[in-house]
Backbone as numpy.savetxt, mean C-alpha at the origin, in Angstrom:
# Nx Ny Nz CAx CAy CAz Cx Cy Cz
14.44 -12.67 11.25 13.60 -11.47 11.25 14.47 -10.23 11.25
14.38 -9.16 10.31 15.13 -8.24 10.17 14.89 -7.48 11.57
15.59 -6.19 11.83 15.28 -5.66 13.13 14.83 -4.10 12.56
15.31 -3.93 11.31 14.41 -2.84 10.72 13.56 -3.01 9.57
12.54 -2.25 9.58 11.96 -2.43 8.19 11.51 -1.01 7.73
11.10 -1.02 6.49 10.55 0.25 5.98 8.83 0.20 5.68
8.53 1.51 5.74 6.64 1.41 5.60 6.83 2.36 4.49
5.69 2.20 3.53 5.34 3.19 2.48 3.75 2.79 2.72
3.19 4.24 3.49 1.97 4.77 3.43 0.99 4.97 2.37
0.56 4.45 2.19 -0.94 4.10 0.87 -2.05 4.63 1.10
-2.25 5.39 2.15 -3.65 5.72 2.62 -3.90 6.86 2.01
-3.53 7.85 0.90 -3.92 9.24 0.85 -4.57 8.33 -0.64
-3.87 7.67 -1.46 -4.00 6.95 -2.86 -5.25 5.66 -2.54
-5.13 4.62 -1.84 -5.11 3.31 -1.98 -6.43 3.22 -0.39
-6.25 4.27 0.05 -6.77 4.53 1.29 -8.18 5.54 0.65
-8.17 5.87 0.17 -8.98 7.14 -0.20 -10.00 6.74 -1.71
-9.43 5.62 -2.34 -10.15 5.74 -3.74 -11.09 5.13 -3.40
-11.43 4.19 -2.68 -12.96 3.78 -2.72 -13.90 4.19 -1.62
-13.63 6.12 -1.10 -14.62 6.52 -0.88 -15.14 7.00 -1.73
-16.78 7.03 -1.65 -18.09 7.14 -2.33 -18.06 8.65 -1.96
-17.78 9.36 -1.29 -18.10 11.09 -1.25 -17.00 11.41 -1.36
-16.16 12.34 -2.36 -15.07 12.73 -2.75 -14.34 13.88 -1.65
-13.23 13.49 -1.53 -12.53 14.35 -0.07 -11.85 15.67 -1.00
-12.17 16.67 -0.25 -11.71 17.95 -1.32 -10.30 17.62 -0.86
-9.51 18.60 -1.77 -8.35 17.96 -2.09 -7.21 18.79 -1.53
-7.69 20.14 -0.76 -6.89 20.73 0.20 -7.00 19.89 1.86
-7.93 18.93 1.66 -7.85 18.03 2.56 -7.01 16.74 2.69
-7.07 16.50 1.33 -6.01 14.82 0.81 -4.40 15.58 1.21
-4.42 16.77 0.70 -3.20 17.64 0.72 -2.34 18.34 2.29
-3.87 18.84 2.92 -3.45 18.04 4.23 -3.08 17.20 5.06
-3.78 15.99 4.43 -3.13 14.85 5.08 -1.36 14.05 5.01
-1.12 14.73 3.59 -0.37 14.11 3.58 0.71 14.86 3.61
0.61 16.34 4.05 1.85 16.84 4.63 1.86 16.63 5.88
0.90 16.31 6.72 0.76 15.90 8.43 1.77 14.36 8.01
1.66 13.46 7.04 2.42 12.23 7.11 3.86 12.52 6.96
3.96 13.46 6.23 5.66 13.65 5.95 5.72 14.16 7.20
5.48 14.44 7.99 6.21 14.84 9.90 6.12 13.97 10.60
6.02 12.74 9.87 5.83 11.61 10.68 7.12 10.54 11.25
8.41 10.71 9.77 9.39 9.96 9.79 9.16 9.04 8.68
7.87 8.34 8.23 7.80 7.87 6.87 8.60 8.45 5.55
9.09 7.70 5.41 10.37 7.70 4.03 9.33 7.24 2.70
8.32 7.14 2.53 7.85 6.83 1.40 6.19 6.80 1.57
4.98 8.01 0.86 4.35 7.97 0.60 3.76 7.52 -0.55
2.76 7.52 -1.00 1.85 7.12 -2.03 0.48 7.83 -1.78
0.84 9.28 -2.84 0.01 10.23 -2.84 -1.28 10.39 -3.19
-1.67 9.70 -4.65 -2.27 9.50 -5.42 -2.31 8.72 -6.21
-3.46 8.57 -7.85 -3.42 7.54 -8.60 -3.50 8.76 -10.06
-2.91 7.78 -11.03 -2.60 9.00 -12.75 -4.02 7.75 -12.98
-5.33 7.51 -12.94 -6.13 6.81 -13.68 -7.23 8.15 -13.94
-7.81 6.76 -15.11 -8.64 8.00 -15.61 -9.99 8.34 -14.45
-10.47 9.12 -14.29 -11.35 9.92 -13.70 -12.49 9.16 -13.37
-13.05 9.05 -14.83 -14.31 7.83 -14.55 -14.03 6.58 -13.95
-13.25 6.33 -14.55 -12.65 4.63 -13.18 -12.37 5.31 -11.79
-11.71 5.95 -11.71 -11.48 6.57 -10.17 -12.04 7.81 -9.70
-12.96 8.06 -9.77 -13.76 9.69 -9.48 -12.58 10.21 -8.40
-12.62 9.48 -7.20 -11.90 10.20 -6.21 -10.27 11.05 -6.71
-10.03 9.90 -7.51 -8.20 10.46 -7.75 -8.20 11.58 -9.04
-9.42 12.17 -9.08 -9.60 12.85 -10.31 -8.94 14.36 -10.51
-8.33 14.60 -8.85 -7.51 15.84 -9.16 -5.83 15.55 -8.20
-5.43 14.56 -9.17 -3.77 13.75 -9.17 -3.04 14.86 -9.09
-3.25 15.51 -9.82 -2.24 16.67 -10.47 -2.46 18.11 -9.50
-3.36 18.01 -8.83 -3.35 19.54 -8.08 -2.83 18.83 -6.63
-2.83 17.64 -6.40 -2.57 17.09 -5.26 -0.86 17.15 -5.26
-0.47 16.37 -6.52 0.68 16.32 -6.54 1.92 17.55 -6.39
1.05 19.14 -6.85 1.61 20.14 -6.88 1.35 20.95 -5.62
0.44 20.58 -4.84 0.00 21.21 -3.60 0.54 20.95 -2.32
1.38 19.61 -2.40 1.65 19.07 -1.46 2.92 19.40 -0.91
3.49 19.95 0.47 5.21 20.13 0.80 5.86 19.14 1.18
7.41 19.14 -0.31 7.74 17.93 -0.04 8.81 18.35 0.57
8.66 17.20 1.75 10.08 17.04 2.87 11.32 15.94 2.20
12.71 16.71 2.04 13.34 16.20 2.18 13.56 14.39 2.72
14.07 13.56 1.66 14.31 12.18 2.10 13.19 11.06 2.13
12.16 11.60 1.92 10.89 11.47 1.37 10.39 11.41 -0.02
9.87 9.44 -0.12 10.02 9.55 -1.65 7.83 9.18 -1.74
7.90 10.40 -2.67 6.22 10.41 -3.16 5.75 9.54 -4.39
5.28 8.32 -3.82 4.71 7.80 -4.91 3.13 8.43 -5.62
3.11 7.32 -6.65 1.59 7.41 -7.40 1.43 6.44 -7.99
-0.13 5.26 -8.11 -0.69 4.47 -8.44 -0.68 4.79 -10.33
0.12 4.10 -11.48 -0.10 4.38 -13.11 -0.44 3.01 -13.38
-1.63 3.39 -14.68 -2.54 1.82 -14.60 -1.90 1.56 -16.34
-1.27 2.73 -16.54 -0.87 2.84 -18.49 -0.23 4.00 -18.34
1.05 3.67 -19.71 1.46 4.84 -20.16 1.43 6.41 -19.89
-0.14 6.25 -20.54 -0.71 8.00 -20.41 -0.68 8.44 -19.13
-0.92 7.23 -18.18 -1.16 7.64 -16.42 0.83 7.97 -16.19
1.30 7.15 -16.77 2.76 7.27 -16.50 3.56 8.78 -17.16
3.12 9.40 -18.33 3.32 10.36 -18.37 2.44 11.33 -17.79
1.32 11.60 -16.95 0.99 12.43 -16.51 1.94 12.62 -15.16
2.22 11.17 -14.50 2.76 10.98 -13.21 4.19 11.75 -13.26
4.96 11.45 -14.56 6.43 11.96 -14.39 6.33 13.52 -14.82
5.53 13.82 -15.06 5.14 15.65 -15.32 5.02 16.63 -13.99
3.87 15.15 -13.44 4.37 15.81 -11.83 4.55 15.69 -11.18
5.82 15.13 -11.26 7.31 14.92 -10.84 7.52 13.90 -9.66
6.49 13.25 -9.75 6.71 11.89 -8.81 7.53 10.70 -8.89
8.18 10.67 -7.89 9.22 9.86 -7.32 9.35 8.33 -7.84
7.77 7.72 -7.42 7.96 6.06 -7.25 6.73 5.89 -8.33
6.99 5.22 -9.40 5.60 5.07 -10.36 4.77 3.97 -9.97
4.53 3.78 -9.19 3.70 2.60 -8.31 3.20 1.50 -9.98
2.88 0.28 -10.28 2.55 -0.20 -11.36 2.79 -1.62 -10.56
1.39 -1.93 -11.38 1.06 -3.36 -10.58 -0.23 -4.08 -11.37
0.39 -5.34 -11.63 -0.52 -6.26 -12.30 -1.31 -7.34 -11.40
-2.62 -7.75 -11.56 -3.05 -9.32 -10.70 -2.83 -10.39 -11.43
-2.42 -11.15 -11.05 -2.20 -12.26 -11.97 -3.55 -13.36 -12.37
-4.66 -12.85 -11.74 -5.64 -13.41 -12.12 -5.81 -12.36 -13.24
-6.52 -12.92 -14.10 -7.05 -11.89 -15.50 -8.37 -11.78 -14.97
-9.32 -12.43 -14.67 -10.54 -11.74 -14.33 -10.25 -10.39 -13.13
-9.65 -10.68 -12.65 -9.27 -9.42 -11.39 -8.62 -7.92 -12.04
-7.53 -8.64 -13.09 -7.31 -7.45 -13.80 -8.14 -6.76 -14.62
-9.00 -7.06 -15.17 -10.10 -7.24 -15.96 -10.67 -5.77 -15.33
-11.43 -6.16 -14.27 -12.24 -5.33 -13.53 -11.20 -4.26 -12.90
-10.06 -4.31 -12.73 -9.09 -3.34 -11.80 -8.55 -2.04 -12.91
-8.37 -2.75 -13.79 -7.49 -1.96 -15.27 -7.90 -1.92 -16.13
-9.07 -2.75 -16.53 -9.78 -2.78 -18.17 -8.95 -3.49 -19.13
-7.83 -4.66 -18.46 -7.06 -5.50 -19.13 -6.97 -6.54 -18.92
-6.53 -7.48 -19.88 -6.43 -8.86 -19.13 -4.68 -8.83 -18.83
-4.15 -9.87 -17.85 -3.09 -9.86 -17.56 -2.11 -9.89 -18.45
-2.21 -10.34 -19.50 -1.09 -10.24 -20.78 -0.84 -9.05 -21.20
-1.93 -8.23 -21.54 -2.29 -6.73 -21.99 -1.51 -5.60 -20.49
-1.79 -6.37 -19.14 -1.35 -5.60 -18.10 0.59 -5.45 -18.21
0.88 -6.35 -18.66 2.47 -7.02 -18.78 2.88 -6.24 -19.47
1.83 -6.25 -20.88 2.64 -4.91 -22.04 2.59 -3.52 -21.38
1.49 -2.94 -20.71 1.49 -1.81 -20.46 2.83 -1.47 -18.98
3.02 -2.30 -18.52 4.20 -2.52 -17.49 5.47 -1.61 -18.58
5.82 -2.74 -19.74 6.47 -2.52 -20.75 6.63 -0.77 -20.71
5.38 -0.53 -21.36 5.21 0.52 -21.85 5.74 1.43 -20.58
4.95 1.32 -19.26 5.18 2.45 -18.35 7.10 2.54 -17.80
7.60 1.58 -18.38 9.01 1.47 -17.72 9.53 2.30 -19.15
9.40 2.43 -20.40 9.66 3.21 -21.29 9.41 4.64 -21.42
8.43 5.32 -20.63 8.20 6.31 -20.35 8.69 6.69 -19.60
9.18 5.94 -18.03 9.99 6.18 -17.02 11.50 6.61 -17.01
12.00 5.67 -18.16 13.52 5.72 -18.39 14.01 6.95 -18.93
14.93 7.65 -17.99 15.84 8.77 -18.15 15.37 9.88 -18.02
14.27 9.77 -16.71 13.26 10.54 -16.15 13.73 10.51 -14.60
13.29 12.03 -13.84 13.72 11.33 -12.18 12.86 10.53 -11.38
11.96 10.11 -12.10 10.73 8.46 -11.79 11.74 7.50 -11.65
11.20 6.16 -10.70 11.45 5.24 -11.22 10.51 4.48 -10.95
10.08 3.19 -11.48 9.01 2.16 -11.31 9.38 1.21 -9.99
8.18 1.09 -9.48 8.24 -0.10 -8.46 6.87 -1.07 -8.46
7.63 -2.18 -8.18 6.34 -2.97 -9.01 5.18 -3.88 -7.47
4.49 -4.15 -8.34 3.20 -4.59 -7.28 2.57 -5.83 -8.73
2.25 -6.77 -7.76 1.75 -8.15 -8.10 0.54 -8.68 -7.68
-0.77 -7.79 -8.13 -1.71 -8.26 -7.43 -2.32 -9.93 -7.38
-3.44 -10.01 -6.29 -3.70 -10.95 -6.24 -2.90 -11.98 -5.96
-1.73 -11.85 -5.63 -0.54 -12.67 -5.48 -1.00 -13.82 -4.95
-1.67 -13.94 -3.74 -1.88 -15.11 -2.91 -3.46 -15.55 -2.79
-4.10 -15.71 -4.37 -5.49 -16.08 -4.41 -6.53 -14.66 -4.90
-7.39 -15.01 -5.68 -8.49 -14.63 -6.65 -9.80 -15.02 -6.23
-10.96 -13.84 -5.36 -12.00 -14.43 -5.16 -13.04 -14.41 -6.57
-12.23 -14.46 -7.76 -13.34 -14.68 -8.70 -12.67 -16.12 -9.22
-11.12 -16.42 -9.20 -10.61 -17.61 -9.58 -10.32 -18.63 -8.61
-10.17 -18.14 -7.88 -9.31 -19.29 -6.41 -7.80 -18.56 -6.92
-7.37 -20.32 -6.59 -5.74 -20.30 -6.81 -5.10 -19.60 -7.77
-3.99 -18.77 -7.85 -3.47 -18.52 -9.18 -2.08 -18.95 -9.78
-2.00 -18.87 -10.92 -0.92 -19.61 -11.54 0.36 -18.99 -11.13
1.42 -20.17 -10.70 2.29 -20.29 -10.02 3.30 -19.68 -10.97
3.07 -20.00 -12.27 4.10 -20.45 -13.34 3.56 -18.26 -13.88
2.83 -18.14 -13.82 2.74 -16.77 -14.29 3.29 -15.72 -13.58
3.12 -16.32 -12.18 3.67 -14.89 -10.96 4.95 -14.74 -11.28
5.41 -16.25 -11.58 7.24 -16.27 -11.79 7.41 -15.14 -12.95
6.86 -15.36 -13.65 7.16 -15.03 -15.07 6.80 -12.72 -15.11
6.06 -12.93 -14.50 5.66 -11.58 -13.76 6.67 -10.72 -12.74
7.29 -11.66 -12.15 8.50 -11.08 -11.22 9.60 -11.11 -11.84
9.78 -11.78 -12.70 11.21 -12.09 -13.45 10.84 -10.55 -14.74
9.90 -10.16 -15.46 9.55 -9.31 -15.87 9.73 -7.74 -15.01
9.52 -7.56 -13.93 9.52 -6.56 -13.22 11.23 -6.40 -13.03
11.41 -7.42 -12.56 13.21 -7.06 -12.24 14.28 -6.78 -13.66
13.41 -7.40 -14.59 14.65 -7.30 -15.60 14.25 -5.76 -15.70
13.10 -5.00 -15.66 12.99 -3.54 -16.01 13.31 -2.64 -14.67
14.08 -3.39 -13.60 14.84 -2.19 -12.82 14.23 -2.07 -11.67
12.82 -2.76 -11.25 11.94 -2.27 -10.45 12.97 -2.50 -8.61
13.27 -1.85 -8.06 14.15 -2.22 -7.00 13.20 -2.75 -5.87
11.71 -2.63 -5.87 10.80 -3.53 -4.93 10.01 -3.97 -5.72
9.55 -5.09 -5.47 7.91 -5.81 -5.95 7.37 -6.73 -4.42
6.12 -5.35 -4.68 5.33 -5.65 -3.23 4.26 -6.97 -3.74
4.38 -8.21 -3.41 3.07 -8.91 -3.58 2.08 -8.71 -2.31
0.83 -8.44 -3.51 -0.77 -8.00 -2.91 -1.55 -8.96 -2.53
-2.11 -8.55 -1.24 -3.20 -9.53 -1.17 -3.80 -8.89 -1.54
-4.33 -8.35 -2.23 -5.47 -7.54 -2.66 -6.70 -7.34 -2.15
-7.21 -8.59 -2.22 -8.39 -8.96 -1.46 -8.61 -9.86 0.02
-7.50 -9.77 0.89 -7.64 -10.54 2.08 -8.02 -12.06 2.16
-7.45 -12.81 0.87 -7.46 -14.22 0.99 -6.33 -14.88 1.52
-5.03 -14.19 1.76 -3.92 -14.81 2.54 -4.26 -15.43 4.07
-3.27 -16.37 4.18 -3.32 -16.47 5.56 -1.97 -16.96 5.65
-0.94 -16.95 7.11 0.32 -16.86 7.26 1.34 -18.05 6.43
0.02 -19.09 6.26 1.39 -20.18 5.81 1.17 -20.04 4.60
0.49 -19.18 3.98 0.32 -19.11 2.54 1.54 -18.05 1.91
1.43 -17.15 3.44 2.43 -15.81 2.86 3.65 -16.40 2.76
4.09 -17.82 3.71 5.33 -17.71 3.78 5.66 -19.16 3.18
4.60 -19.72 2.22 5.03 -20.82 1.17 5.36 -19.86 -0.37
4.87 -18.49 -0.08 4.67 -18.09 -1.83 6.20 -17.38 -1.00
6.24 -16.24 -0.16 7.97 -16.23 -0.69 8.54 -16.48 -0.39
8.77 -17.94 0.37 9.89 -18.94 -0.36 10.10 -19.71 -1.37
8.88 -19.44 -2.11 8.61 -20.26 -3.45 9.30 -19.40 -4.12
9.32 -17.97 -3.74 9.63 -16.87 -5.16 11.29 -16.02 -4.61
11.71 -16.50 -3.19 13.33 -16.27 -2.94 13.92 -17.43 -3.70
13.87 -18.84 -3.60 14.44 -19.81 -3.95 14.48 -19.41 -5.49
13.24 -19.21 -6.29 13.33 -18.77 -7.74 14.31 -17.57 -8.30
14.20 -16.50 -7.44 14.89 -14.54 -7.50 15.41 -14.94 -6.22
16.23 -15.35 -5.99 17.25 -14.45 -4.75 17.48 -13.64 -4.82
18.04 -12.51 -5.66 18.12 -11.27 -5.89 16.98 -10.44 -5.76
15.78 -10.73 -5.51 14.83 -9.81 -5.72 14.55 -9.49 -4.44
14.15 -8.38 -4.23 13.92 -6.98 -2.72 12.17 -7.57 -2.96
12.00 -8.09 -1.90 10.13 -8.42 -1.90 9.97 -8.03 -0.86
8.46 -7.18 -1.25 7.60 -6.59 -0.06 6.24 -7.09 -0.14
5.52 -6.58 0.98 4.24 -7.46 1.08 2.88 -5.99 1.14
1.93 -5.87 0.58 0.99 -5.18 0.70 -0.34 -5.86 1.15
-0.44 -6.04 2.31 -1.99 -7.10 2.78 -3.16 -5.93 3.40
-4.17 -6.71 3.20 -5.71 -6.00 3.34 -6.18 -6.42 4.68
-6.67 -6.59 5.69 -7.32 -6.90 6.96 -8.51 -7.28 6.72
-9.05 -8.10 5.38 -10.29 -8.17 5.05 -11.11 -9.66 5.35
-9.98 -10.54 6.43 -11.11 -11.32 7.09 -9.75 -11.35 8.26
-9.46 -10.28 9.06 -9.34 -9.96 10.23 -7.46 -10.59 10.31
-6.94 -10.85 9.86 -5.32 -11.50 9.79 -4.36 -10.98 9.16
-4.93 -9.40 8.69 -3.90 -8.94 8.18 -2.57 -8.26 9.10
-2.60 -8.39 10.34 -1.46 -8.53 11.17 -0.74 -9.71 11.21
-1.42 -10.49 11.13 -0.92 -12.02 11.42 -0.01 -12.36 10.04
-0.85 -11.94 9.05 0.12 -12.18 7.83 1.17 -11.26 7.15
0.74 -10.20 8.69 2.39 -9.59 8.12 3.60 -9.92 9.32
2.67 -10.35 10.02 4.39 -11.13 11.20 4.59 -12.45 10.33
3.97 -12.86 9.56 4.66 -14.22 8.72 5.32 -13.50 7.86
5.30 -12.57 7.22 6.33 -11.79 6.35 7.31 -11.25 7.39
7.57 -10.45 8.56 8.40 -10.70 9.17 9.27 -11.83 9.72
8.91 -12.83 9.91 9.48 -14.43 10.45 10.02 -14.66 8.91
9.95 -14.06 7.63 10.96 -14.51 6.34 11.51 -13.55 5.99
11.78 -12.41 7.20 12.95 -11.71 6.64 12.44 -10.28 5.71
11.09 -10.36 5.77 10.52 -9.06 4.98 11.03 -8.21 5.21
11.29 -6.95 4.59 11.61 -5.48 5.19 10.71 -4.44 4.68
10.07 -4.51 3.57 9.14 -3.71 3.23 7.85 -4.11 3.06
6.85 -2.87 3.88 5.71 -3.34 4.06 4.89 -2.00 3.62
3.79 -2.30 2.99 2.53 -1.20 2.78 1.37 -1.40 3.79
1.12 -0.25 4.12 -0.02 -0.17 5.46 -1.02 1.43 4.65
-2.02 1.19 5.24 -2.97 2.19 5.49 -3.41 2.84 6.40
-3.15 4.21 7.09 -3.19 5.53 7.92 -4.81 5.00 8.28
-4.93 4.70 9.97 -6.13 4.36 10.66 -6.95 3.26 9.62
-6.14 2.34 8.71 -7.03 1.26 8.45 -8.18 1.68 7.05
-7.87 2.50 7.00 -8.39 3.01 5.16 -8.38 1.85 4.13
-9.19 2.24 3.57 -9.19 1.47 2.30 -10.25 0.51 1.82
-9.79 -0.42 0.93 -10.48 -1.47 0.50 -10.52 -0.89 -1.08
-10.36 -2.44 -1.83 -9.97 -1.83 -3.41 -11.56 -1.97 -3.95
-11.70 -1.21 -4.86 -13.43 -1.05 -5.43 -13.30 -2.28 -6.13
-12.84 -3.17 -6.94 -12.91 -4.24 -7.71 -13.39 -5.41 -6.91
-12.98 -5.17 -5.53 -13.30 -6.28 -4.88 -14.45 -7.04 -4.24
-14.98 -7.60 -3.73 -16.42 -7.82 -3.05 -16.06 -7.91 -1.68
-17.14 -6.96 -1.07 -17.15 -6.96 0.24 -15.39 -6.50 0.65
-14.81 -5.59 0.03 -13.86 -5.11 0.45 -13.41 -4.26 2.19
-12.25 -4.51 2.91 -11.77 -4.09 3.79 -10.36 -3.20 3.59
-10.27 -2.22 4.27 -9.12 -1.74 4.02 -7.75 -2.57 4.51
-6.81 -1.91 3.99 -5.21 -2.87 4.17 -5.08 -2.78 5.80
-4.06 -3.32 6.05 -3.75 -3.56 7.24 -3.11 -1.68 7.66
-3.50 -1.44 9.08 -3.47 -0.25 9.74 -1.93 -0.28 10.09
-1.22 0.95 9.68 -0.31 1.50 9.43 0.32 1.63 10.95
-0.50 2.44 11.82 0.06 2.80 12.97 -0.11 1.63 14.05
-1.04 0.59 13.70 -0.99 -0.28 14.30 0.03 -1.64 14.28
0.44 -1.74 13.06 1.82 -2.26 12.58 3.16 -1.62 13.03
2.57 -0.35 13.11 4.19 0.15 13.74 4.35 -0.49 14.82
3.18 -0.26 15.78 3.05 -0.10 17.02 3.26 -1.33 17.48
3.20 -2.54 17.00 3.40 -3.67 16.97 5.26 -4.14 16.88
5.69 -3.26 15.63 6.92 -3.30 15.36 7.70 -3.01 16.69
7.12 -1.49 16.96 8.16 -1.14 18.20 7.96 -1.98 19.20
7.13 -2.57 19.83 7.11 -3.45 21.02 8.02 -4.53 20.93
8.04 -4.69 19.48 8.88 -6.48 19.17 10.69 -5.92 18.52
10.92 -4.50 19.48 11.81 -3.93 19.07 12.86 -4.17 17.72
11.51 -3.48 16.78 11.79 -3.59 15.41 11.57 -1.90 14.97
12.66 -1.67 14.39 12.75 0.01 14.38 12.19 0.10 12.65
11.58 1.24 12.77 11.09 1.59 11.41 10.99 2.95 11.23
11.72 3.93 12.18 12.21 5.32 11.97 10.78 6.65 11.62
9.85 5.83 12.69 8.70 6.29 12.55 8.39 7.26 14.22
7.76 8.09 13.86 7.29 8.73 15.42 5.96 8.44 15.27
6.02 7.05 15.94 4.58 6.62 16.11 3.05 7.68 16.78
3.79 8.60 17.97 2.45 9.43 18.55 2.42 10.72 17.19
3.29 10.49 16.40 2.68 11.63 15.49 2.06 10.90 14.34
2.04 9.58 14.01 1.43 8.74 12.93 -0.09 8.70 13.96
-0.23 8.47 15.21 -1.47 8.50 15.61 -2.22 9.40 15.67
-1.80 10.69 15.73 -1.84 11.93 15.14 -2.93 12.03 14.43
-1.96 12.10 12.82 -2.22 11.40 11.62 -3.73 10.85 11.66
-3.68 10.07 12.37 -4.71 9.15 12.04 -6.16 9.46 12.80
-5.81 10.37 13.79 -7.14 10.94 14.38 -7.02 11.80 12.95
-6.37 12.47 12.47 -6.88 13.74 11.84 -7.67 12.95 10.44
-7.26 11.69 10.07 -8.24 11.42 9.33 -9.18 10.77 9.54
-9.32 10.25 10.70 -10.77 9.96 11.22 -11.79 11.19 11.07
-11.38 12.38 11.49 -12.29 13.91 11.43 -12.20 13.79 10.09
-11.44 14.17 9.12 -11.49 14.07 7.59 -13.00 13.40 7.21
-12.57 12.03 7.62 -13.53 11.46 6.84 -15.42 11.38 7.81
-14.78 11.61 9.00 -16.36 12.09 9.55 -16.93 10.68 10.31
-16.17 9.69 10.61 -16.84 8.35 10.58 -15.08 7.59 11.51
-15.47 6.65 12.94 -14.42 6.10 13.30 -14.28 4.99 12.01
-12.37 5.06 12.16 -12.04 4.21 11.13 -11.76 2.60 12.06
-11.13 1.62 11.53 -10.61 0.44 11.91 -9.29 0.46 12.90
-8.83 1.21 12.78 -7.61 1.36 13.64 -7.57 1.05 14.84
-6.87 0.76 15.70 -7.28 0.39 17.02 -6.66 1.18 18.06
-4.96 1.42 17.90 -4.15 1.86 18.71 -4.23 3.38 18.98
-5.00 3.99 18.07 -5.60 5.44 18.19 -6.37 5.46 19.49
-7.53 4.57 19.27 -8.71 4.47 20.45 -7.90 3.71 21.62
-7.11 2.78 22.13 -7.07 2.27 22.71 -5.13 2.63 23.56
-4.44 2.72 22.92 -3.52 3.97 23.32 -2.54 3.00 23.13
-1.16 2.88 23.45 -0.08 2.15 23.60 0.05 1.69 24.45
0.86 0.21 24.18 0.65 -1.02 25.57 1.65 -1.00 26.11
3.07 0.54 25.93 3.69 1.23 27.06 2.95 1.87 27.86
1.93 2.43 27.91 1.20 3.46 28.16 0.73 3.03 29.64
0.88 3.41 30.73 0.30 2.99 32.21 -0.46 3.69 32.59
-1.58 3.51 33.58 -2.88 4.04 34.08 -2.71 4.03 35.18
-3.58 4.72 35.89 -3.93 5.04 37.22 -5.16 3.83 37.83
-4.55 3.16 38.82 -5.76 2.58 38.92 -7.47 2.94 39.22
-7.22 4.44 39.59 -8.91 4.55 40.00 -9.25 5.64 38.16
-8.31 4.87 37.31 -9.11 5.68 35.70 -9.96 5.09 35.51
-10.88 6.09 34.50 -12.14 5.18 34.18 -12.05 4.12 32.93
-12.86 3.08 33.84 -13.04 2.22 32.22 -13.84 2.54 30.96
-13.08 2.58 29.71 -13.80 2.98 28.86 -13.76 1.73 27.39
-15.19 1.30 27.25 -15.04 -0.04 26.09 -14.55 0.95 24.93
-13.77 0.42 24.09 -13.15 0.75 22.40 -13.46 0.42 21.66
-14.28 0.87 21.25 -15.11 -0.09 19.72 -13.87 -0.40 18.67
């Protein structure tokens, strides 16, 4: 188990697109300069898709220019094609986020492609990227199961990761996308896919969408993971999905990290912060827990009052 790891925050992008009432965008813009004071080394601001597929991410570009960027701090963005990839390097984002499912019905509904068609446009977005101050980092959805397919092909993910690395990508996060992992699954697929790429930097992006998305990221810790994607108070859930949950909670993973004195160069009471302020944002308690319920350094008085935490 490494003793550090890194977080790249998804909640302003990945956290935010499948709300149904659109968050004005001096608010998204708020949020995510409150995250850069956090110690997070890598956001994920937004998405370059088109408008009608994503209503919410429909003002990428005023977000991307509105926002103060802190030093050492790298700003990603979600590109589903090309065109999303040149809007993204215009404004002037860091990490070109790009990510295929290896189920084709999943891609289908996520991108308007089937997975072969997703592979070329990969192609394409790493050609737009090159000799730009972008660079691509790749994402593998569906990695560990398809609730429209089941299982997915073993022989394609390979072929999908071996694709991403030959074009430079220095991480490929595999997705649960939809919360079908569970721990021995996380930690049969990457040792299935170190033994194949030793060379390859793998990270894990999991959903909390039947309650284990902690659990299946301490099985990515117990193989040595170092990079992990979380969501600010538990945000999210992808619109393609059924009965979607957001990714696993950001500050609650830290908070987890630091107890199991695992450093991740985070100031956790200002990520909790963070995460009240987007609870008010969005008007509604989120999933998070360690917000409501405080840190399990944290000591009481015995005559405090008891209070239940939803």
């Amino acid at each position: 188990m490494s003793r550090r790891i890194e977080i790249s925050e998804v909640g302003p992008r990945d956290g935010l697109q499948i709300e149904r009432n659109f968050v004005p965008t001096e608010q998204k813009i708020a949020l995510i300069d409150a995250l850069s004071k956090t110690g997070l080394s890598k956001i994920e601001i937004t998405g370059f898709a088109h408008p009608k597929v994503i209503p919410q991410l429909a003002d990428a570009e005023t977000v991307a220019a509105g926002i103060r960027r802190a030093p050492g701090i790298r700003y990603g963005a979600f590109v589903p094609n090309a065109r999303g990839a040149e809007r993204a390097v215009a404004a002037g984002i860091d990490d070109l986020k790009i990510g295929v499912a290896v189920s084709d019905s999943f891609n289908r509904l996520n991108v308007r492609m089937t997975t072969e068609q997703g592979m070329q446009a990969i192609d394409e977005i790493a050609r737009v990227a090159r000799g730009t101050q972008s660079r691509i980092v790749g994402g593998i959805a569906t990695a560990f199961g398809c609730p429209y397919e089941g299982p997915v092909s073993r022989e394609r993910m390979h072929r999908m990761l071996a694709q991403l690395l030959e074009l430079g990508a220095p991480i490929v996060y595999l997705a649960d996308t939809t919360g079908v992992a569970n721990p021995d699954r996380i930690r049969r697929t990457v040792e299935d896919l170190r033994a194949a790429f030793p060379q390859a930097e793998l990270g894990l992006h999991l959903h909390n969408t039947r309650g284990i998305g902690i659990a299946n990221a301490l099985a990515g810790l117990d193989c040595g993971i170092k990079h992990f994607e979380g969501s600010i108070g538990g945000l999210g859930g992808c619109p393609f999905a059924p009965r979607a949950v957001g990714n696993i909670c950001t500050e609650d993973f830290v908070h987890m990290a630091h107890e199991m004195g695992i450093e991740t160069g985070i100031d956790l009471d200002a990520l909790i912060a963070v995460a009240r302020q987007a609870q008010e944002i969005l008007g509604r308690p989120l999933p998070g827990m360690v917000m409501k319920s405080g840190k399990a350094s944290e000591l009481h008085a015995m005559d405090a009052a008891r209070v239940k935490v939803d």
